[in-house]
C-alpha positions in Angstrom: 11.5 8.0 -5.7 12.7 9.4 -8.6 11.7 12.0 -10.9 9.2 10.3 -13.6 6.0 9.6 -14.3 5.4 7.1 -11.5 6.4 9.6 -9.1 4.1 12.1 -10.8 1.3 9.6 -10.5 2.2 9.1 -7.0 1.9 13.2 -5.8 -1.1 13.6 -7.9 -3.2 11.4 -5.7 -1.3 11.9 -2.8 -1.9 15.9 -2.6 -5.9 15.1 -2.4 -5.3 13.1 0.4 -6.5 14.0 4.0 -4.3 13.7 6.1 -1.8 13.1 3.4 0.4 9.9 3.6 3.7 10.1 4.7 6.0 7.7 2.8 9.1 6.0 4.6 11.5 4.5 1.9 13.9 1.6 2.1 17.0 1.6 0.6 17.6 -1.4 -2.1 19.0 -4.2 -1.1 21.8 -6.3 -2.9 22.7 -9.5 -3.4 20.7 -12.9 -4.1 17.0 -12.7 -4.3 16.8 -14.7 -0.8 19.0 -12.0 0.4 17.4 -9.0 -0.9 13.6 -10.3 0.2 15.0 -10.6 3.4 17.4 -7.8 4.1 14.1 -5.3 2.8 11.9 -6.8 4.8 14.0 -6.5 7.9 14.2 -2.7 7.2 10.4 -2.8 6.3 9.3 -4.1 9.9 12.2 -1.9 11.4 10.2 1.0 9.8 7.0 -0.1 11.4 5.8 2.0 14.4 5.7 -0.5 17.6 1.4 -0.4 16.9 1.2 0.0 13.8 -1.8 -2.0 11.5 0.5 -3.5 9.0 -1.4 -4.4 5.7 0.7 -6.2 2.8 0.0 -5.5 -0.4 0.9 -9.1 -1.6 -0.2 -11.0 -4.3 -1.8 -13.8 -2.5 -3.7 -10.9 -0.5 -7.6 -10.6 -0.6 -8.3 -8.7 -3.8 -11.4 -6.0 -2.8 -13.1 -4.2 -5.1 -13.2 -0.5 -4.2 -16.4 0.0 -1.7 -15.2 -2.8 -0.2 -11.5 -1.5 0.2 -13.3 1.7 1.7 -15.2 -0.4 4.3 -11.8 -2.0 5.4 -9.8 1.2 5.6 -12.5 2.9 7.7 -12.5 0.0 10.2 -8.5 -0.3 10.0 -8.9 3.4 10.8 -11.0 3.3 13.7 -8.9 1.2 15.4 -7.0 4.2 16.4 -3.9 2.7 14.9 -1.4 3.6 12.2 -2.3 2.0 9.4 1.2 1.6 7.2 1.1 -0.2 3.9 4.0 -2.3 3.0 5.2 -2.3 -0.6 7.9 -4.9 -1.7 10.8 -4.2 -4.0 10.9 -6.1 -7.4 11.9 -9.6 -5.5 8.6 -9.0 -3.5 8.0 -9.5 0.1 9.9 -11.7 2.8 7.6 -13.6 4.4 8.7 -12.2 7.5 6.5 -9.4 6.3 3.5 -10.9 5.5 3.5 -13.0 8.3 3.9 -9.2 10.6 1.2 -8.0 8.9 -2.0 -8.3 10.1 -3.9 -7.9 6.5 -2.9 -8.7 2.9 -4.3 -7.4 0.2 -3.8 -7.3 -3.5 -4.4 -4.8 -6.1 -5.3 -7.4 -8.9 -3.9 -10.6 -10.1 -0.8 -9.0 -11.8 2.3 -8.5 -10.6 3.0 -4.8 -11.0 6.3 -2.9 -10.4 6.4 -1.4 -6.8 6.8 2.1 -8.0 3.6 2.1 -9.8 1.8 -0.1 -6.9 2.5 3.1 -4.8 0.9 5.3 -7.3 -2.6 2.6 -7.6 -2.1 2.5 -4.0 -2.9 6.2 -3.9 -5.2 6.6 -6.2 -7.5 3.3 -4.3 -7.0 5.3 -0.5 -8.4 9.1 -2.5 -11.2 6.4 -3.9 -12.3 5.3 -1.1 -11.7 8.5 0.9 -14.2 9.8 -1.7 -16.5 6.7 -0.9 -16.7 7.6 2.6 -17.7 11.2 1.8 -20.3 10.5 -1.1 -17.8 12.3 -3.5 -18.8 11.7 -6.9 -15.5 10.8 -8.2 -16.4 6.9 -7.6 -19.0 6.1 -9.5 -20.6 2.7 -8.5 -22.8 2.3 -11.8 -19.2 1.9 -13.9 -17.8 -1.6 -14.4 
């Protein structure tokens, strides 16, 4: 990811992470968008650990609101399984990719650009790390 202030969002959340995430990027794909969707989503899956608990962040996904998110994460979690988050480029996911993944969720009904869906993406697992702990940076009272 490159220098910016996506990349700054990014760090910010992921430095109060615990453990923090480790990120595995992709290179671009060329070509068609057919093409692209499914030459990145090859590389996606190839990046997958063999168990790994593959959630999609897809915009057809179940869109939870932030306790709930929290309640998923712990049980994805527990399962004693990697849980690895899959991001699309800007032609979105192959369906190869959502149909590998075992949950799909979405972080609103707008499209947003992958680099900051990493950033939100951060910001939603320190949330609801902060849910599970009864840290007061969630605060449940606010719309």
């Amino acid at each position: 990811m490159k220098a910016g202030p996506e990349a700054a969002l990014y760090a910010h959340y992921a430095a109060r992470l615990r453990p923090p995430p480790e990120v595995a990027e992709i290179p671009e794909a060329r070509g068609s968008a057919g093409e692209v969707r499914k030459r990145e989503g090859a590389a996606l899956i190839a990046a997958l650990p063999a168990d790994a608990l593959a959630v999609a962040l897809d915009l057809g996904g179940e869109a939870p609101d932030s306790e709930r998110f929290a309640a998923l994460l712990a049980r994805w979690e527990e399962s004693g399984r990697s849980v690895c988050f899959l991001i699309g480029g800007a032609e979105g996911l192959d369906p190869a990719v959502t149909a590998r993944a075992e949950h799909r969720i979405a972080l609103g009904p707008m499209t947003w650009p992958h680099f900051l869906v990493r950033g939100m993406l951060a910001e939603q697992l320190y949330r609801a790390q902060a849910i599970r702990q009864n840290h007061p940076y969630h605060r449940a009272w606010r719309p």
